[in-house]
C-alpha positions in Angstrom: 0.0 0.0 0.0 1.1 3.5 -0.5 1.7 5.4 2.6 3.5 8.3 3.3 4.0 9.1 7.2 5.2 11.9 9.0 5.7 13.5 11.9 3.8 17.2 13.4 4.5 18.1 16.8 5.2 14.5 17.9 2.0 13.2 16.6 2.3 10.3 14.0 0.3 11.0 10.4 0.0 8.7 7.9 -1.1 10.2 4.5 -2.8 7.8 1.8 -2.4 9.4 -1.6 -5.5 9.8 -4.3 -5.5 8.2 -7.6 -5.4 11.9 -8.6 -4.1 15.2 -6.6 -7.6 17.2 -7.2 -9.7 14.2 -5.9 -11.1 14.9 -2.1 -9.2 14.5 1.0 -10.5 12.8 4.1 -8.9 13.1 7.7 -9.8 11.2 10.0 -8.1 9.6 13.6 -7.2 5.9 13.3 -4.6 3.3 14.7 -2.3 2.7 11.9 -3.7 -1.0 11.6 -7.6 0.7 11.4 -6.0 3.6 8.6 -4.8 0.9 6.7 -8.0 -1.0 6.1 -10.0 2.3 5.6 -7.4 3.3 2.9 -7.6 -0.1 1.3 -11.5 0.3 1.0 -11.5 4.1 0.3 -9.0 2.8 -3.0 -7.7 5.5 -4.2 -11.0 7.6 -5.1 -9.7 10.5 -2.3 -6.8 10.9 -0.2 -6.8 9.9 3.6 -5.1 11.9 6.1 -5.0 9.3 9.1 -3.7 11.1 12.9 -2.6 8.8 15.5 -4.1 10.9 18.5 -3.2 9.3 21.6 -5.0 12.0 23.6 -8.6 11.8 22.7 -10.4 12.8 25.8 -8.8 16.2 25.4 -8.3 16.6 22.0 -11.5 15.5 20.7 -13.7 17.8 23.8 -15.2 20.8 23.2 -15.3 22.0 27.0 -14.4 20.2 30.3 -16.7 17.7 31.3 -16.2 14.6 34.0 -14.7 11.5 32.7 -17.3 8.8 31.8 -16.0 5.5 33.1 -14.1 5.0 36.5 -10.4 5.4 36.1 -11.0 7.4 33.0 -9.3 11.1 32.5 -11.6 13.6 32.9 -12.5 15.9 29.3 -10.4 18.6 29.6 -11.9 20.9 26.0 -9.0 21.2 24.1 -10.9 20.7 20.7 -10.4 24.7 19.6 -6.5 24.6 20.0 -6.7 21.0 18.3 -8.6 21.9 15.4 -6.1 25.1 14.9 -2.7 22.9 15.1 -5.1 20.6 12.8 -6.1 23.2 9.6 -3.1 25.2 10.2 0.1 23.2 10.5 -0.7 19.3 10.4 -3.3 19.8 7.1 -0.6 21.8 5.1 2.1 19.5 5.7 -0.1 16.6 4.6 -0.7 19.4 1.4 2.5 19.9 0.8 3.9 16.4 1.3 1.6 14.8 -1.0 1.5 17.8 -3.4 -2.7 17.6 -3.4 -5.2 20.1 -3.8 -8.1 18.5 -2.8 -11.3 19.7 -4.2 -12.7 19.8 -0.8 -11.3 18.4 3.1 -13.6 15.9 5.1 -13.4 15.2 8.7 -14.5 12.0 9.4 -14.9 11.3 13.2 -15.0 8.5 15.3 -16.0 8.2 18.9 -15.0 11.4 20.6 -13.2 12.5 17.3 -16.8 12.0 15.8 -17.8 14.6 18.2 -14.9 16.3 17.2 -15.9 16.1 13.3 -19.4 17.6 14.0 -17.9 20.7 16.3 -15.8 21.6 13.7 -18.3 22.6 11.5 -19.5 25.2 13.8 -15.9 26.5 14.4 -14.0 26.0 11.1 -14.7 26.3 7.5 -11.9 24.4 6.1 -13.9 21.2 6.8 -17.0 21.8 4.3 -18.0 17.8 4.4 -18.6 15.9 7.6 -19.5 12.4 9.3 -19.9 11.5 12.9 -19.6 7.7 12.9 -20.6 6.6 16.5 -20.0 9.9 17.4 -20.0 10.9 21.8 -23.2 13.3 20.9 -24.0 12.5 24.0 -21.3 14.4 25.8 -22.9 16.9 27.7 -24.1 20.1 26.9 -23.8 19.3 23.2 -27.9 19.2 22.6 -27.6 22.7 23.9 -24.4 23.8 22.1 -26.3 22.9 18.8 -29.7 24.9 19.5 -28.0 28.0 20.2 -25.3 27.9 17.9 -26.2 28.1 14.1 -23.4 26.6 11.2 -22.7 29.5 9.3 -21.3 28.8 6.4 -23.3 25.6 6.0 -21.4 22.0 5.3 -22.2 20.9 2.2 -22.6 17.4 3.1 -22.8 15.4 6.5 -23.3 11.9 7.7 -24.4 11.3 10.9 -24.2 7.3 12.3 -24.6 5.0 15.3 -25.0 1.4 16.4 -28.5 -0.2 17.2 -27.0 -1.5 20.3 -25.7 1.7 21.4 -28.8 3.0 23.3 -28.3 0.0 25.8 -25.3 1.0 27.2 -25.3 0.6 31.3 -23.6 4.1 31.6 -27.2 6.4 31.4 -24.6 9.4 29.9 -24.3 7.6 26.9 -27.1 5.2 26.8 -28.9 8.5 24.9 -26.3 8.5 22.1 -28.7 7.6 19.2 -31.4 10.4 20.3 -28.6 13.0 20.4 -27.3 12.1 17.1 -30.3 11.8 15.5 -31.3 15.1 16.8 -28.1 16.9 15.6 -29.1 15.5 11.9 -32.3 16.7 12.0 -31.1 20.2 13.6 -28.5 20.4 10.6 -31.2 19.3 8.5 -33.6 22.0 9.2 -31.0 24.6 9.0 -30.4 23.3 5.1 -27.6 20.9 5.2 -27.9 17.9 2.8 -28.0 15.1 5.8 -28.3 11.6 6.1 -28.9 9.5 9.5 -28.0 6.0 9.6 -28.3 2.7 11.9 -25.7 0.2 11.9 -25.6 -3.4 13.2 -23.7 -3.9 16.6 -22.2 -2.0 19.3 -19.8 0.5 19.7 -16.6 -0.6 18.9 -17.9 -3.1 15.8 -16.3 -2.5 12.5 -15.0 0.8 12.6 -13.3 0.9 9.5 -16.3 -0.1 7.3 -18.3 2.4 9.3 -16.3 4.7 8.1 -15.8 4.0 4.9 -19.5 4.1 4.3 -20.0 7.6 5.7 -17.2 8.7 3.2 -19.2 7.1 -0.1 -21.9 9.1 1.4 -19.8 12.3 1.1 -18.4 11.4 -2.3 -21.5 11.1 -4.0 
């Protein structure tokens, strides 16, 4: 497979090239072994721009919140300073290493990073295509966040996503993940964004890869 990686301030990136250096560019946060298979599905038809975050419950938050599981680190909201180090130093070394220009970026996100993906659009406009795969819309305060905070300009795309099985989770923060997403989609929805809301089979932590790589055919077409 061809893969470029390089290092931005001692984080790990792995860029995938296109089959061509117009065709879109999708970033997205992945182990190596997860960025490989979503780069062998994704085939060429955009570039992938894969970050090896090791810090996701502060990179990924948009403000502090307690940590969800015992043991856990509490969310500590750096998501602004991480989405600045992101569009202004890590996305034009991937730019310049790969010599692309994209016809448009993609965040696709995650987990927390898929919370990450969909705050973005309210605080960026690099980004203009989006998908939260199992995204934490449940992290609180976020229903609020997105009724008093309008996307201006709009994405052009989004793909929202979340396991069946997600709503049973024991922990009752999260158990209301598919309500909060589906609500997001329908609140980007009525504000004009072309939006689609999907169900998958399985839990959290099933497939991730293919999750993915059917929220980015949904931005491609």
């Amino acid at each position: 497979m061809n893969k470029q990686t390089f290092e931005s301030d001692g984080k790990t990136l792995a860029l995938y090239p296109p089959q061509s250096p117009e065709l879109p560019l999708f970033l997205t946060f992945l182990t190596p072994q997860e960025a490989d298979a979503l780069a062998a599905l994704i085939d060429g038809k955009a570039a992938l721009l894969a970050v090896d975050e090791p810090l996701w419950e502060h990179a990924f938050t948009p403000w502090p919140a307690p940590a969800a599981f015992k043991k856990a680190p509490d969310f500590s909201g750096g998501a602004d300073a991480y989405l600045q180090w992101l569009t202004e130093t890590a996305l034009s070394q991937a730019l310049e290493t790969g010599r692309l220009k994209p016809q448009w970026n993609a965040l696709l996100g995650y987990s927390l990073a898929g919370l990450f993906a969909a705050y973005a659009a309210y605080r960026s406009h690099v980004f203009t295509r989006t998908a939260s795969v199992s995204g934490s819309l449940w992290f609180d305060g976020w229903t609020d966040f997105i009724q008093t905070n309008p996307l201006s300009p709009l994405p052009q795309k989004a793909c929202f996503s979340v396991g069946d099985k997600e709503k049973n989770s024991k922990n009752p923060r999260m158990a209301v993940v598919e309500t909060a997403t589906l609500a997001t989609q329908q609140n980007w929805q009525q504000q004009g964004v072309e939006c689609v809301f999907e169900l998958n089979a399985g839990g959290h932590f099933e497939n991730v890869p293919l999750r993915l790589y059917r929220a980015a055919e949904y931005l491609l077409g």
